[in-house]
C-alpha positions as CSV (number, residue, x, y, z in Angstrom):
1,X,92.7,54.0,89.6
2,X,93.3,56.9,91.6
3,X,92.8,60.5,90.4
4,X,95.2,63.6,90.1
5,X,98.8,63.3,91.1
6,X,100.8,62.3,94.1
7,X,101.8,65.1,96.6
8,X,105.3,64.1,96.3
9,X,105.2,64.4,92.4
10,X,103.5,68.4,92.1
11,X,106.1,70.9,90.8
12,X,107.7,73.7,93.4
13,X,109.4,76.8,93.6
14,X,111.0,78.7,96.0
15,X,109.8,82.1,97.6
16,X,111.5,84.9,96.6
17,X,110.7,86.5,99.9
18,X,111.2,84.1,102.8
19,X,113.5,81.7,100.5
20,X,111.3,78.8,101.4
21,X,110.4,76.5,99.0
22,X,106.3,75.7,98.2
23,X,104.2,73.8,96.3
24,X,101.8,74.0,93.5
25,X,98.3,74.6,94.7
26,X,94.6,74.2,92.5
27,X,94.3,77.8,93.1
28,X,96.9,78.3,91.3
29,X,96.6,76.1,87.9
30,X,95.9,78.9,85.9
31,X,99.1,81.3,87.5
32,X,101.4,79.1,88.6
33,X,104.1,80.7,86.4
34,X,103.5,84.2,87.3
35,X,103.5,82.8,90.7
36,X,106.4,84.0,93.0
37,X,105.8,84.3,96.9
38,X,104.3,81.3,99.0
39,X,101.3,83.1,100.9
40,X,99.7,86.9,101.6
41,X,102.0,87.6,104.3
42,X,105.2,87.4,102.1
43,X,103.7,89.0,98.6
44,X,103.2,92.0,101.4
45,X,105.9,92.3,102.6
46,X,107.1,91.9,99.3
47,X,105.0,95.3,98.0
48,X,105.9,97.0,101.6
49,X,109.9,96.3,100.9
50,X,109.1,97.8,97.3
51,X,107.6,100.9,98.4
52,X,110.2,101.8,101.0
53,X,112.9,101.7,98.1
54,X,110.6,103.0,95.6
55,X,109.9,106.1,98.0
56,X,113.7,106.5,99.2
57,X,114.5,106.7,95.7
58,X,112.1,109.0,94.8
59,X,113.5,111.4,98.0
60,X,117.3,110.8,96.4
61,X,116.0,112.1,93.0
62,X,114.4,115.4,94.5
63,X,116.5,118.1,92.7
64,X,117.4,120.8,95.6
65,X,116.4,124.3,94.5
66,X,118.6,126.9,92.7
67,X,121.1,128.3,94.7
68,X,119.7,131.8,94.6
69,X,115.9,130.4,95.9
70,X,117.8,128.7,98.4
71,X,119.0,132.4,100.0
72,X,115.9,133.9,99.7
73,X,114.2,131.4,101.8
74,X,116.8,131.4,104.4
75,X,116.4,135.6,104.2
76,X,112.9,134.8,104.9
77,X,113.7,132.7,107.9
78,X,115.9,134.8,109.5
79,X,113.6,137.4,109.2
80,X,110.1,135.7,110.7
81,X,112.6,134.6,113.8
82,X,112.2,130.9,112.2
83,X,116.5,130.1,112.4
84,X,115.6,126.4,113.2
């Protein structure tokens, strides 16, 4: 009697990067639920897609200064000659 299960028969899921759908692998018996992206190259990408929105959103949230700190440092650039 053979051992295991058929290919055909394992349980799958689809990536949530590429959209692909995979199989369950033995390296996985013990995570397969926590498991969401199909190989290295897509849970990268996945954490390099993350970081990009995680640092634009950080740049959004950056309160500008008050208005009066804002005219000081523009006195102080018109005064080193730095009017970039």
């Amino acid at each position: 009697m053979p051992r295991g299960v058929a290919k055909e028969h394992l349980p799958s899921k689809t990536c949530a990067v590429c959209m692909r759908p995979f199989t369950w692998r033995k390296v996985w018996e013990k995570c397969w639920d926590e498991v969401t992206t199909c190989s290295d190259r897509c849970k990268s990408e996945r954490k390099r897609i993350k970081q990009l929105t995680n640092k634009d959103n950080k740049q959004s949230n950056v309160p500008s200064p008050p208005p009066q700190q804002q005219q000081q440092q523009q006195q102080q650039q018109h005064v080193t000659g730095a009017d970039n």
